[in-house]
Backbone as a printed PyTorch tensor [residue, N CA C, xyz], in Angstrom:
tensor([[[-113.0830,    4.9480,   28.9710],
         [-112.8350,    6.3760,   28.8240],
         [-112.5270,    6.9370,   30.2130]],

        [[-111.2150,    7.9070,   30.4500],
         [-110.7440,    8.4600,   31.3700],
         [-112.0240,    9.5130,   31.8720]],

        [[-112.3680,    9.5940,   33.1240],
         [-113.2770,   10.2500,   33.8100],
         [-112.6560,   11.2660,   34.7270]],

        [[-112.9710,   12.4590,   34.6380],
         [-112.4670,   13.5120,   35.7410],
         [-113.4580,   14.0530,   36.5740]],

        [[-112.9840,   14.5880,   37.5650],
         [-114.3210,   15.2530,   38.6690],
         [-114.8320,   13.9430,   39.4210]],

        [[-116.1400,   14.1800,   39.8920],
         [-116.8490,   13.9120,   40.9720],
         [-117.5320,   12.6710,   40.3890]],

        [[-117.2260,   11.4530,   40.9790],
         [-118.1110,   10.6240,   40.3040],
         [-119.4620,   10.3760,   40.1810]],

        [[-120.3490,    9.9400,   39.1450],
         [-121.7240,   10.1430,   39.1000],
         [-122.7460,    9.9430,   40.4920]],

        [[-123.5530,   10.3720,   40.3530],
         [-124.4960,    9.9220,   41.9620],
         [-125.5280,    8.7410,   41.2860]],

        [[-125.4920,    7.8240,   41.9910],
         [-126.6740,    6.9120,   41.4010],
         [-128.0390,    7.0650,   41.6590]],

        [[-127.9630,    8.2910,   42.6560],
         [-129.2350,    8.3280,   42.4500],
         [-129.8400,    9.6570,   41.6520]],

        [[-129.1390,   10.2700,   40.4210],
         [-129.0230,   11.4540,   39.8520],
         [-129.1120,   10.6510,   38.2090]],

        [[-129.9460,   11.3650,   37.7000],
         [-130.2030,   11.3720,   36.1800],
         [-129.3530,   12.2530,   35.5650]],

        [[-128.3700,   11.8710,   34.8370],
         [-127.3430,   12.7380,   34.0250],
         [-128.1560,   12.5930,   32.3970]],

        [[-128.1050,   13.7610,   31.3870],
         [-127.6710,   13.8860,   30.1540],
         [-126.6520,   13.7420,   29.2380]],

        [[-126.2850,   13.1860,   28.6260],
         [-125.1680,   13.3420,   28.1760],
         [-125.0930,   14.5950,   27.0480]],

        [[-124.1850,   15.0840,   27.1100],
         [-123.8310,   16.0470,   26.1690],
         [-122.2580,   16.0680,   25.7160]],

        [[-122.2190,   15.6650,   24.9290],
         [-120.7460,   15.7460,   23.7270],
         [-120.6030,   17.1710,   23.1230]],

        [[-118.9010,   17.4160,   23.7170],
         [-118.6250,   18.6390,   23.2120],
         [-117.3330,   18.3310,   22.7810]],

        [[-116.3990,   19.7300,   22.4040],
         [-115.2680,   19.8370,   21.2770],
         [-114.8450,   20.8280,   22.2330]],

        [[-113.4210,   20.7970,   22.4070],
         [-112.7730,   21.8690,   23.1760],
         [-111.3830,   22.0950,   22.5100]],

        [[-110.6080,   23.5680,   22.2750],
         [-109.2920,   23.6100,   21.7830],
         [-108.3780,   23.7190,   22.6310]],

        [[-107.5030,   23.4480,   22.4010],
         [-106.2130,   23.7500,   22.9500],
         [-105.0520,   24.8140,   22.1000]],

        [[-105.2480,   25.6450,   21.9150],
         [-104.7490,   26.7910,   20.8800],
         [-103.2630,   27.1400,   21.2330]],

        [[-102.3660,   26.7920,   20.6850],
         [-100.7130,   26.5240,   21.0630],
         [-100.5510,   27.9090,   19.9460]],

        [[ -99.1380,   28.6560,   20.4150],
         [ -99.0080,   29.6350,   20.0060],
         [ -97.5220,   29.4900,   20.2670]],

        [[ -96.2670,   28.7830,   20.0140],
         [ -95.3530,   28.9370,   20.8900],
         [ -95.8180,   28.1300,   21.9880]],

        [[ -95.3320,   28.7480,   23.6380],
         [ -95.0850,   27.9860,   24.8380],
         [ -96.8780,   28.7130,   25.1080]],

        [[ -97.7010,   29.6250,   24.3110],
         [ -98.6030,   30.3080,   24.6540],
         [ -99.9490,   29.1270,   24.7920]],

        [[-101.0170,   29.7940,   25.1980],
         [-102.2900,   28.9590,   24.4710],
         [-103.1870,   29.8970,   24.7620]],

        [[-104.3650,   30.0010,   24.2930],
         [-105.3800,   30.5910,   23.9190],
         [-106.5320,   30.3260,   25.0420]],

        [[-107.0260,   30.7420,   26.1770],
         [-108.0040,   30.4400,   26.7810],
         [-109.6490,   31.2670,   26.7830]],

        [[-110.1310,   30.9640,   27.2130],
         [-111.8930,   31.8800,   27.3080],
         [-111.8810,   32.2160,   28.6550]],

        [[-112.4390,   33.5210,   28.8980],
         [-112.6720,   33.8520,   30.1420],
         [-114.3020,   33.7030,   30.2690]],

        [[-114.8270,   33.1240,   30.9570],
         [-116.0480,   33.2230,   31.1720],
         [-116.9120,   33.6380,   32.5790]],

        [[-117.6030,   34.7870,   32.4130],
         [-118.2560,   35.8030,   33.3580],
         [-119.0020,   34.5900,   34.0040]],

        [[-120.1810,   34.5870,   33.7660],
         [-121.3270,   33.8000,   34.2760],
         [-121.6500,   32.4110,   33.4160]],

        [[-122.4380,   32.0340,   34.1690],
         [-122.9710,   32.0160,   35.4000],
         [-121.7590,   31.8590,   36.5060]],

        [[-120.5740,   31.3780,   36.2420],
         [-119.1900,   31.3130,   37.2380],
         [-118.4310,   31.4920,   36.9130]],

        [[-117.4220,   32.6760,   37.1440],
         [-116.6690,   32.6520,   36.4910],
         [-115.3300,   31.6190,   36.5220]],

        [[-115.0110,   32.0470,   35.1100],
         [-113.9380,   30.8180,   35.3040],
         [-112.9770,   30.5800,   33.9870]],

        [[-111.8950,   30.2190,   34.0550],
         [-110.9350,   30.2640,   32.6780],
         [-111.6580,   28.8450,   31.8760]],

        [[-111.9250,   28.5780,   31.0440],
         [-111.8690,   27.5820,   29.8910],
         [-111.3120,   27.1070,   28.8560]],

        [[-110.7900,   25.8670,   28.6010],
         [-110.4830,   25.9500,   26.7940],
         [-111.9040,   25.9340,   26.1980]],

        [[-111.4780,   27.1220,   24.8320],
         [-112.7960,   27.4280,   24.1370],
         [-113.3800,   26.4570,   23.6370]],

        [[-114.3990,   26.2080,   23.8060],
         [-115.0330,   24.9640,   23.0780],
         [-116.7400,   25.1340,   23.8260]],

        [[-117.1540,   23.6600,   23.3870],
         [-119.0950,   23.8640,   24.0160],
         [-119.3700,   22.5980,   22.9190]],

        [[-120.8630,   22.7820,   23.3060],
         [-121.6390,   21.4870,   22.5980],
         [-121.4780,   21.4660,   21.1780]],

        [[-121.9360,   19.9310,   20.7130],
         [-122.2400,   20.1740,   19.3370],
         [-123.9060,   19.8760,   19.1610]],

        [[-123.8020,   20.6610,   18.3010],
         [-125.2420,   21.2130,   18.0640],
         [-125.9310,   19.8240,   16.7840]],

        [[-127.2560,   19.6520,   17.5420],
         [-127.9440,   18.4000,   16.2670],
         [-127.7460,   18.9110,   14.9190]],

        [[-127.0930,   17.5880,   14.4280],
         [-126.9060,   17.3580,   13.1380],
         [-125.1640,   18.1120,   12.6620]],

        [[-124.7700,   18.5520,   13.9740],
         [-123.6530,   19.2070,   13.3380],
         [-122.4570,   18.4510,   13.3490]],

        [[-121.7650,   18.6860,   12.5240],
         [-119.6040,   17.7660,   13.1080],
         [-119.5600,   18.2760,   14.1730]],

        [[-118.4540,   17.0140,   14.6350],
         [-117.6460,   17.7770,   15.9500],
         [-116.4400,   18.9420,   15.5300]],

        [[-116.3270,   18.3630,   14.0780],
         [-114.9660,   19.8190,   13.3340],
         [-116.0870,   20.9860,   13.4150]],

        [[-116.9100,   20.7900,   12.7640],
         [-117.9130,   22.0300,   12.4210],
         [-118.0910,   22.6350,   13.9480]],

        [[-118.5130,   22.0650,   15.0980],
         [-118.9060,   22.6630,   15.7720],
         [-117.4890,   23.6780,   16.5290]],

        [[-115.9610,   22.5540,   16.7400],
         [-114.8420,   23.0120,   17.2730],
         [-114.8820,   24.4460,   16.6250]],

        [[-114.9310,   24.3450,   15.2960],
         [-114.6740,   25.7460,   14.2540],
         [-115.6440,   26.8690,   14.6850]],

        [[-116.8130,   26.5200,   15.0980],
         [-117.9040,   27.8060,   15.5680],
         [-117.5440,   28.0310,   17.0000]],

        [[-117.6160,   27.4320,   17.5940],
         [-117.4780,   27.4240,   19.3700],
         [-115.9870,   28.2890,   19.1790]],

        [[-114.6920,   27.9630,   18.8660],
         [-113.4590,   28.6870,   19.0000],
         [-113.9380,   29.9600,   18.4060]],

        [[-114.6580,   29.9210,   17.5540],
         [-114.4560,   31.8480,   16.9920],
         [-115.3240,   32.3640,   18.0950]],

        [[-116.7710,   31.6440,   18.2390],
         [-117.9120,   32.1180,   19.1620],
         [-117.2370,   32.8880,   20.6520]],

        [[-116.1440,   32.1860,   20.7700],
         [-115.8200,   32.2190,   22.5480],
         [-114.3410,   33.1940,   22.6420]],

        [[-113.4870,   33.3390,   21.1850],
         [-112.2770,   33.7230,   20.9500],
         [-112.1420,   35.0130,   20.1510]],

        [[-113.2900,   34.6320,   18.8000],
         [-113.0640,   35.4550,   17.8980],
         [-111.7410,   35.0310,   16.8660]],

        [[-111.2760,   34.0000,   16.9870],
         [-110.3450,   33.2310,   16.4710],
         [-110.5010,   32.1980,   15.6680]],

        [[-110.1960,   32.6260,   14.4600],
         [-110.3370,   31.6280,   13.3030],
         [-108.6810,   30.0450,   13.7520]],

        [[-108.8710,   28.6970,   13.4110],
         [-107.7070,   27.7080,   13.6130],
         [-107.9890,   27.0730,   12.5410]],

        [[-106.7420,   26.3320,   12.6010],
         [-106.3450,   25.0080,   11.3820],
         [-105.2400,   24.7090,   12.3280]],

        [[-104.9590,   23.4330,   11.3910],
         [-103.9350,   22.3430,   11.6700],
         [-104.4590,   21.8060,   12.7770]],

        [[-105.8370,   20.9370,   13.0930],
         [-106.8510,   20.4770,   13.8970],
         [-106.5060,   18.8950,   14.1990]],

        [[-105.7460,   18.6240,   14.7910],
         [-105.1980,   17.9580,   15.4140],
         [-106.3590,   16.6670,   17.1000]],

        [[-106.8260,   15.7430,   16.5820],
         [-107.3770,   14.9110,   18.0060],
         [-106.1980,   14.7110,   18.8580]],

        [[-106.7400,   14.9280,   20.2350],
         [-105.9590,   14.6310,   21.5060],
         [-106.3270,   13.6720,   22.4170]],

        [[-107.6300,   13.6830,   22.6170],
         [-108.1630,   12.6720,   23.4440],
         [-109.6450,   12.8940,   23.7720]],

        [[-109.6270,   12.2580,   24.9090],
         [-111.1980,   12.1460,   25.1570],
         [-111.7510,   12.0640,   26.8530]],

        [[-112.2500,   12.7440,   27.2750],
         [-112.7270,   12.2180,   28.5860],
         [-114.2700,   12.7410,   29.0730]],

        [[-114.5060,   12.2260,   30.1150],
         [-115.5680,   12.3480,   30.5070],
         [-115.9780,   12.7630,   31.7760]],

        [[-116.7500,   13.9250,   32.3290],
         [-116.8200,   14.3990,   33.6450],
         [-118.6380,   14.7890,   33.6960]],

        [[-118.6730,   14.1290,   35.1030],
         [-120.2770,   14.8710,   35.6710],
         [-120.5640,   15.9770,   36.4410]],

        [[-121.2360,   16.6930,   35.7610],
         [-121.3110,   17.7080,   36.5120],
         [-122.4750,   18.6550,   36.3180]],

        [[-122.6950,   19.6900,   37.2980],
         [-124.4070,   20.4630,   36.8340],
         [-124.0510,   21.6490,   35.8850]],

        [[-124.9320,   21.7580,   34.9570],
         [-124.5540,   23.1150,   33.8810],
         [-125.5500,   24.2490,   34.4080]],

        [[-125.7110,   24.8120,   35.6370],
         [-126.3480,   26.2560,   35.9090],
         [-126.9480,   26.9440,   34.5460]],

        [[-126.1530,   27.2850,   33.3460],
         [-126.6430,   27.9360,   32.4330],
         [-127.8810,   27.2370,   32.1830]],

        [[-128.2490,   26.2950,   31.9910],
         [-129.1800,   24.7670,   31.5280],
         [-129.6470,   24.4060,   32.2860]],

        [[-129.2380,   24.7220,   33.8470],
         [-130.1360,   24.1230,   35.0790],
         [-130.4700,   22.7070,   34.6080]],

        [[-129.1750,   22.1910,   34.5600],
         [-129.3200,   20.6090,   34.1210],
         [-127.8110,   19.5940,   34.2040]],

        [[-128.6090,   18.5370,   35.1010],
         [-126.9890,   17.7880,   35.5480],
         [-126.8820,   17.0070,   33.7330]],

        [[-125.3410,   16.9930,   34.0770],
         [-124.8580,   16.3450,   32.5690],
         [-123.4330,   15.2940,   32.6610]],

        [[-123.7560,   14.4110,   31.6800],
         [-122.6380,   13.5570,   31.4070],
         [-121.8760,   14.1600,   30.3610]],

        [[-121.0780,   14.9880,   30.5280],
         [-120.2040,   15.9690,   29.4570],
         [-118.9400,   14.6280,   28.5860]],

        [[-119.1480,   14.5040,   27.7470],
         [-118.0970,   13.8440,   26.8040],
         [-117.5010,   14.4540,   25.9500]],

        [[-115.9940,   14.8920,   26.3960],
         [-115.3490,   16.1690,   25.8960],
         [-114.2420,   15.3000,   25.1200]],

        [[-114.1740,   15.7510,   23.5550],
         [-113.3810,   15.3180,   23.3010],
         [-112.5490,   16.5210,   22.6630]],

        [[-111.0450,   16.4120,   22.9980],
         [-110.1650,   17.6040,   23.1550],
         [-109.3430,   17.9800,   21.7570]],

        [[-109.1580,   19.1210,   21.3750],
         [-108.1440,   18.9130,   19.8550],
         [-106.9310,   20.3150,   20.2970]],

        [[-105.8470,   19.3870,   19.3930],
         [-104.9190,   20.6810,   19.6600],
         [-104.8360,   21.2580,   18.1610]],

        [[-105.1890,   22.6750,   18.3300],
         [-105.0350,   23.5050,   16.9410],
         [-104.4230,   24.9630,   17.2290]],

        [[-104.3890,   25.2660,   15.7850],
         [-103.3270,   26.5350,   15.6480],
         [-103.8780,   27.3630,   15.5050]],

        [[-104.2340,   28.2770,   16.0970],
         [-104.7250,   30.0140,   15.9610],
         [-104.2330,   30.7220,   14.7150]],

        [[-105.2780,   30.6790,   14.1140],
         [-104.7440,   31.3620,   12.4550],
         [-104.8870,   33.0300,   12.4870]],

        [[-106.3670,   33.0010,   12.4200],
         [-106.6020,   34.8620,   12.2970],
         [-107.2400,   35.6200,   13.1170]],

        [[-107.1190,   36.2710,   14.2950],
         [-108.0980,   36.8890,   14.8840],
         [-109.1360,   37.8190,   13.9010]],

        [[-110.5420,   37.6480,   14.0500],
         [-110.8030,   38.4630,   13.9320],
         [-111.7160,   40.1830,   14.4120]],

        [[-111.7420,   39.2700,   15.9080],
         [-112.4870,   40.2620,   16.9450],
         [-112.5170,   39.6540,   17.8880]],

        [[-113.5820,   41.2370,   18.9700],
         [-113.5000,   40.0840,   19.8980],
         [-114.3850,   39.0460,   19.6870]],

        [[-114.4260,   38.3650,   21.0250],
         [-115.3450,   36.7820,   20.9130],
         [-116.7250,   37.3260,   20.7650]],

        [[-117.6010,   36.6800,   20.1760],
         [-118.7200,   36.8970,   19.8890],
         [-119.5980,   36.2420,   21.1110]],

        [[-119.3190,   35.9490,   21.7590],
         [-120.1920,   35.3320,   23.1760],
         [-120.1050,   36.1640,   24.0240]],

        [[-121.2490,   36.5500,   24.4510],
         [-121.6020,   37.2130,   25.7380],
         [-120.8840,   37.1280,   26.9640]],

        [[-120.2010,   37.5910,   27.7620],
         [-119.6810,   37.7230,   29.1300],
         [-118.2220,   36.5710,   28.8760]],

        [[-117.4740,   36.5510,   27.6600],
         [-116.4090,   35.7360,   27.0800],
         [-115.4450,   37.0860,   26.8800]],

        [[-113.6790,   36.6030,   27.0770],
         [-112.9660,   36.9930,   26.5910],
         [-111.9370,   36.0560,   26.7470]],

        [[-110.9740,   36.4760,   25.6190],
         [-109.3500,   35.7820,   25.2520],
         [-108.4190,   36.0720,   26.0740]],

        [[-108.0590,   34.9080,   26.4840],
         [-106.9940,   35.3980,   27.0460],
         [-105.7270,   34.5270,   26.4440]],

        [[-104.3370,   35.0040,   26.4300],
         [-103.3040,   34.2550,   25.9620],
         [-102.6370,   34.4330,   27.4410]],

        [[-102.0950,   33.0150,   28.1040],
         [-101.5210,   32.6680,   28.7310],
         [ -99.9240,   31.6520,   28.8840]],

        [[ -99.3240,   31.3180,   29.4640],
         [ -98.5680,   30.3130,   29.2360],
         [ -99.0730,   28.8340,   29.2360]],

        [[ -98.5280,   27.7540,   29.0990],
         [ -99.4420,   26.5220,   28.9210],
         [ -98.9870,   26.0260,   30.4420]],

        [[ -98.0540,   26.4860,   31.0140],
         [ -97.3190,   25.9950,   32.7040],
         [ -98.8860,   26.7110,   33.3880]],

        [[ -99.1350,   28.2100,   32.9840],
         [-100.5820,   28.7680,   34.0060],
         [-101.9340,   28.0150,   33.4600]],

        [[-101.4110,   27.6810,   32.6910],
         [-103.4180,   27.3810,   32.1750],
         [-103.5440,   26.5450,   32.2470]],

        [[-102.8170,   25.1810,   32.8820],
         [-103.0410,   24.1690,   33.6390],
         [-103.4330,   24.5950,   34.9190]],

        [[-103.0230,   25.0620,   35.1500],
         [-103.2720,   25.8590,   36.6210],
         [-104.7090,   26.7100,   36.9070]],

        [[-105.0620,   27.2050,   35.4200],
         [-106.1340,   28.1860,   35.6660],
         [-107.3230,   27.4520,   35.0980]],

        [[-107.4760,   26.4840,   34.5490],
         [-108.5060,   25.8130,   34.3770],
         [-109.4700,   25.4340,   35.0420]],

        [[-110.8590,   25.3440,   35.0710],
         [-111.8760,   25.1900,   35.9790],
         [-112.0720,   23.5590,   35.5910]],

        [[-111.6480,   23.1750,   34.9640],
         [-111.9980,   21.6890,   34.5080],
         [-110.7220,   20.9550,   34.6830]],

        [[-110.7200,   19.9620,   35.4930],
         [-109.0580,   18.9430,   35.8830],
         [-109.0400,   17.8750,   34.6180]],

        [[-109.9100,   17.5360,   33.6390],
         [-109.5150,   17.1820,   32.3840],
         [-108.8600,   18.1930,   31.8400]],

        [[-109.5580,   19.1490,   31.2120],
         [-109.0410,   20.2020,   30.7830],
         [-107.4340,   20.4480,   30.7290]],

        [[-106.9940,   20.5830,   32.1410],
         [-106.1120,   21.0810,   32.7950],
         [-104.8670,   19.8810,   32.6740]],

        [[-105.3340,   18.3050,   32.9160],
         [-104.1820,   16.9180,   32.1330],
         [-104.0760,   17.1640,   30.8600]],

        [[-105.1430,   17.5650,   29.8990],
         [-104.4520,   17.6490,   28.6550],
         [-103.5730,   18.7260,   28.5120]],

        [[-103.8630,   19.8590,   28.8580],
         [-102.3900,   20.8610,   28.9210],
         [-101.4580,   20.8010,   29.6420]],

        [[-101.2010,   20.2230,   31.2130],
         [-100.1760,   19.8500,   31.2720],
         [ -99.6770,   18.2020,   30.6350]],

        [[-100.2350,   17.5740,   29.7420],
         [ -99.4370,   16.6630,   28.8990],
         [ -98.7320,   17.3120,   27.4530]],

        [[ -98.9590,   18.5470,   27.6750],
         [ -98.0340,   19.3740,   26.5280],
         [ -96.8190,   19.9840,   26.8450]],

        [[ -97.0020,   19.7640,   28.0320],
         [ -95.4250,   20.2180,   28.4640],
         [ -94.1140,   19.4240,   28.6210]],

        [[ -94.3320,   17.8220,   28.4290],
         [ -93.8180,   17.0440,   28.1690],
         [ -93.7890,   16.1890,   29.2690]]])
């Protein structure tokens, strides 16, 4: 599995945590999260999956949670893996992100997450504006 960021410290205890992230295509558009705190920073919407839940189930809560945006046509893209500390959690983690490209069906508000907002960007900037360099290869591998 392709690894991005900083490689692990051996002498550092990581968690692993498996999450679901979208890639929300609109046209040449895509759908990003703005997130306040703890840093700010652009995201594709996505986050953990929660015990006992799908990774569809969770993609489907996390995109409305962070967007307010209902998707379909849920599409796998890939998979990678990055270490890094989660401040919110005050906890280092082995993040295993696996990525989907889907279609923005219905808004229906804003995002329901705290210190979150939508933003629609081009897919050329939001490679660019991504806080995550996985993140950021899977959208620029949409540009061809």
């Amino acid at each position: 599995m392709r690894r991005f960021g900083e490689p692990p410290d051996a002498d550092r205890r990581y968690r692993r945590r498996p999450g679901v992230y979208a890639v929300l295509r609109r046209g040449e558009d895509v759908l990003l999260t703005h997130q306040n705190e703890p840093i700010p920073e652009f995201q594709l919407p996505g986050g953990g999956i929660d015990k006992g839940e799908s990774p569809l189930a969770a993609l489907h809560r996390e995109v409305f949670e962070e967007t307010g945006w209902r998707v379909g046509n849920v599409r796998r893209l890939g998979v990678y893996r990055r270490f890094t500390y989660m401040p919110e959690y005050d906890l280092w983690a082995e993040k295993l992100c696996t990525v989907y490209l889907a279609r923005p069906v219905l808004a229906h508000g804003p995002p329901l997450e705290t210190g979150h907002s939508a933003v629609w960007t081009s897919v050329a900037a939001a490679a660019s504006l991504v806080a995550s360099s996985g993140d950021a290869a899977f959208l620029r591998s949409l540009r061809g």
